[in-house]
N, C-alpha and C positions, 0 to 999 in steps of 0.2 A: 504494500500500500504506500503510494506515496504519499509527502508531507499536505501536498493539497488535500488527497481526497481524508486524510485524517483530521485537517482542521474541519473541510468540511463536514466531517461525522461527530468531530465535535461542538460544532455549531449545532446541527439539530438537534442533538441531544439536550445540551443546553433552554432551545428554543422549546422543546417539547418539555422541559422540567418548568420556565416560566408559564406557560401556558394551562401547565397542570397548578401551577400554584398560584395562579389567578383563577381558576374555576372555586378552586377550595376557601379562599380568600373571600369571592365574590358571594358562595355558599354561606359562609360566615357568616358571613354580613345579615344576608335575608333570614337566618336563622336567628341573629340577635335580633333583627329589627321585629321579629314574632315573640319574639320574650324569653328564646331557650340560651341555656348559658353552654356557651359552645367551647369545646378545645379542641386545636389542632394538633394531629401528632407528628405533621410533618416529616412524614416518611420512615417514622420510628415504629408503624406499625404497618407490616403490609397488607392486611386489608381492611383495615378503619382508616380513616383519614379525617375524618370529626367525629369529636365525640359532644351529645348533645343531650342535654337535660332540662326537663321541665317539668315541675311540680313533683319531684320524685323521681322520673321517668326518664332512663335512660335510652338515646337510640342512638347506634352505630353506623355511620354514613360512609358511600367510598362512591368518591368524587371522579368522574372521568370527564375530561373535558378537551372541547377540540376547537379552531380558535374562529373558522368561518363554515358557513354552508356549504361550499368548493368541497369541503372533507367528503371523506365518504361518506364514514359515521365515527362513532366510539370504540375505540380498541376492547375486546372483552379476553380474556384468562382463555388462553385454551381447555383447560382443565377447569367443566362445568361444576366440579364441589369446589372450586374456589369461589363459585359463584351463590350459590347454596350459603354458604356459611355467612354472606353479608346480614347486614339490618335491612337499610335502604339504598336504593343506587340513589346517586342524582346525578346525569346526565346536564352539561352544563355547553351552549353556543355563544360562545364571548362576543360575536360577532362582531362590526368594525369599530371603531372609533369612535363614541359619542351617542353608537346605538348600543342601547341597554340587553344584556346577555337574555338568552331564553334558557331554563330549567325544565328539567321534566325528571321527574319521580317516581321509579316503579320498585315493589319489590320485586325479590330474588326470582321467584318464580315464572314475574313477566319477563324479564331482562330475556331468561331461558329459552321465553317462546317465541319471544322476536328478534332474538340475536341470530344468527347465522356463523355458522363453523364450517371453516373450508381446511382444505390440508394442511393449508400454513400458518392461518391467522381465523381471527373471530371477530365480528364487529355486532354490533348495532347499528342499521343505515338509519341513517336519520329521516330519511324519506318514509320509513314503515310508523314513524313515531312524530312526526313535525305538526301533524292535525289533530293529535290526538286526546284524551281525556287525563294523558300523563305529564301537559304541557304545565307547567304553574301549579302543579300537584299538591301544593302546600299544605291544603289539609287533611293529605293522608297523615302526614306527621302528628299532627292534631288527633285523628281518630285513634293514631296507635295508641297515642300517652291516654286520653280516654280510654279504650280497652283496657290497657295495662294495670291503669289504677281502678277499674273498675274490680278487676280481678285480684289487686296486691300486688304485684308482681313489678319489678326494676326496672328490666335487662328489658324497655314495651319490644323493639323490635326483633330481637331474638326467642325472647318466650310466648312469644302472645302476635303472628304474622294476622294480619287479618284476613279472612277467608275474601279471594277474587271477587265473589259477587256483592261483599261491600267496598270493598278497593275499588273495582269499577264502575260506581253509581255515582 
């Protein structure tokens, strides 16, 4: 390899770490500005990337984020129990300059049915999800920690998944 194409790979490497840590950042935010006390682990845990509490109730969030529409979609684990073991995705479109990011929110389950696995890579296209009821999903978050404290229970998003047919209403 030569020195060009090495800077080059370390340019996008780079670019793709800013871009992830402005999804997670930008996640932040809309999670404070809803009232959850949020922490980031900032790559110290590989698959939570916030961690978010409200009223007792915690939920585990793993943030993928890509930086315009041109994308394909979202990178997803090849290995679908990596997928399994999240809280909640949120899928995040930084899109340009000035225009404010789009969010979309699904659990583990949806991720599953609408990602797509091919030999080499896994995605999420964002064409299967861009109209959809998982755009500004915000208050799935809301019904977890409901369910959760309904029931007692911490960990809402890991003990207590809401069943598809109220996710999807």
């Amino acid at each position: 390899m030569t020195d060009d194409h090495a800077h080059e790979g370390r340019k996008r490497n780079n670019d793709n770490q800013r871009v992830g840590l402005a999804g997670e950042f930008f996640v932040a935010a809309e999670l404070s500005k809803r009232g959850f006390n949020v922490s980031l682990t900032l790559g110290n845990a590989k698959s939570v990337d916030i961690l978010a509490e409200l009223d007792g109730a915690a939920i585990s969030l793993q943030v993928k984020t890509i930086s315009r529409i041109q994308s394909v979609g979202w990178p997803l684990p090849m290995d679908k129990r990596k997928i399994e073991n999240v809280g909640i995705f949120v899928f995040v479109l930084l899109n340009d300059i000035g225009a404010q990011p789009a969010y979309f929110l699904m659990q583990p389950d949806h991720v599953l049915s609408y990602g797509r696995w091919f030999e080499t890579r896994a995605i999420l296209g964002y064409g299967k999800i861009k109209n959809s009821h998982f755009r500004e999903n915000w208050v799935l978050l809301s019904d977890i920690v409901r369910h959760s404290k309904s029931l007692g229970l911490s960990n809402a998003a890991q003990d207590f998944p809401i069943p598809p047919s109220q996710a999807d209403s």
